[in-house]
C-alpha positions as CSV (number, residue, x, y, z in Angstrom):
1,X,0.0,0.0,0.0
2,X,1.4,3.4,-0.7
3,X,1.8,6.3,1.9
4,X,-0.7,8.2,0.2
5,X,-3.1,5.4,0.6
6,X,-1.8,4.7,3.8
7,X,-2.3,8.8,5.1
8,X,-6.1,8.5,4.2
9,X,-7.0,6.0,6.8
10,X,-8.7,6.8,9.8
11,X,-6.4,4.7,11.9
12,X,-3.1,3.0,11.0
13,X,-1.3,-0.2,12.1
14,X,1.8,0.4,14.2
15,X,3.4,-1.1,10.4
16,X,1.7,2.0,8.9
17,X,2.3,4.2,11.4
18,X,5.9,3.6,11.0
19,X,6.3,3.4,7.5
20,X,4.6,7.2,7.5
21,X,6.2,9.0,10.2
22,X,9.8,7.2,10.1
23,X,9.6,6.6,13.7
24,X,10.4,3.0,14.4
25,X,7.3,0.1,15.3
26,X,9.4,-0.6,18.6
27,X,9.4,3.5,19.7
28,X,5.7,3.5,18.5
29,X,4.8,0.8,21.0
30,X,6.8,2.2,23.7
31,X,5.0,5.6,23.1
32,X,1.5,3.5,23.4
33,X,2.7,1.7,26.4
34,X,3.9,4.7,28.0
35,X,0.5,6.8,27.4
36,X,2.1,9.2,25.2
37,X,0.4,8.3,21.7
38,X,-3.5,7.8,21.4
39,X,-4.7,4.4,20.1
40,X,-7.2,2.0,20.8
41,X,-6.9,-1.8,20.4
42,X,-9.2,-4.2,18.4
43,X,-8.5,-8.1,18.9
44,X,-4.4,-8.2,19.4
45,X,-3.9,-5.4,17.0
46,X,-2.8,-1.8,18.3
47,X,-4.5,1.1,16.3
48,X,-3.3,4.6,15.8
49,X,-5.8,7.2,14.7
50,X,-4.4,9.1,12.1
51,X,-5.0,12.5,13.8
52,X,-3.3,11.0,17.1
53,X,-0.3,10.6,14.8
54,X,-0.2,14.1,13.7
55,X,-0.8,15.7,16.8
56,X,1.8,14.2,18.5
57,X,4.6,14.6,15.8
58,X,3.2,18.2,15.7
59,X,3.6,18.7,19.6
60,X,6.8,16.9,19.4
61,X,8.0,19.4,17.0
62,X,6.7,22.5,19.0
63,X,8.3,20.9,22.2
64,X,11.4,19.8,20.6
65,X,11.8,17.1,23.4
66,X,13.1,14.0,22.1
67,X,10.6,11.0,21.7
């Protein structure tokens, strides 16, 4: 699936979520198991709204703390 595909979704896999915002599937869990990214979790599968995603890359900019 392309990124553009990908960017359109509501929510995205942790794989998608990665693959878009070059942050690594093992950070994006530890961001999720830390309470620091929004998801919510259907069968074993961890789900990232898309909007989640950008807010927190645009905080993370504004902040400038690393992640």
């Amino acid at each position: 699936m392309t990124i553009k595909k990908i960017s359109k979704k509501m929510a995205l896999t942790v794989e998608e979520a990665a693959q878009i915002s070059n942050i690594g599937e093992n950070k994006l869990r530890d961001l999720i198991h830390a309470g620091r990214l929004e998801y919510f979790k259907i069968g074993n599968r961890y789900l990232i709204p898309t909007e989640g995603l950008r807010e927190f890359i645009r905080a993370a900019g504004k902040s400038k703390t690393q992640i």
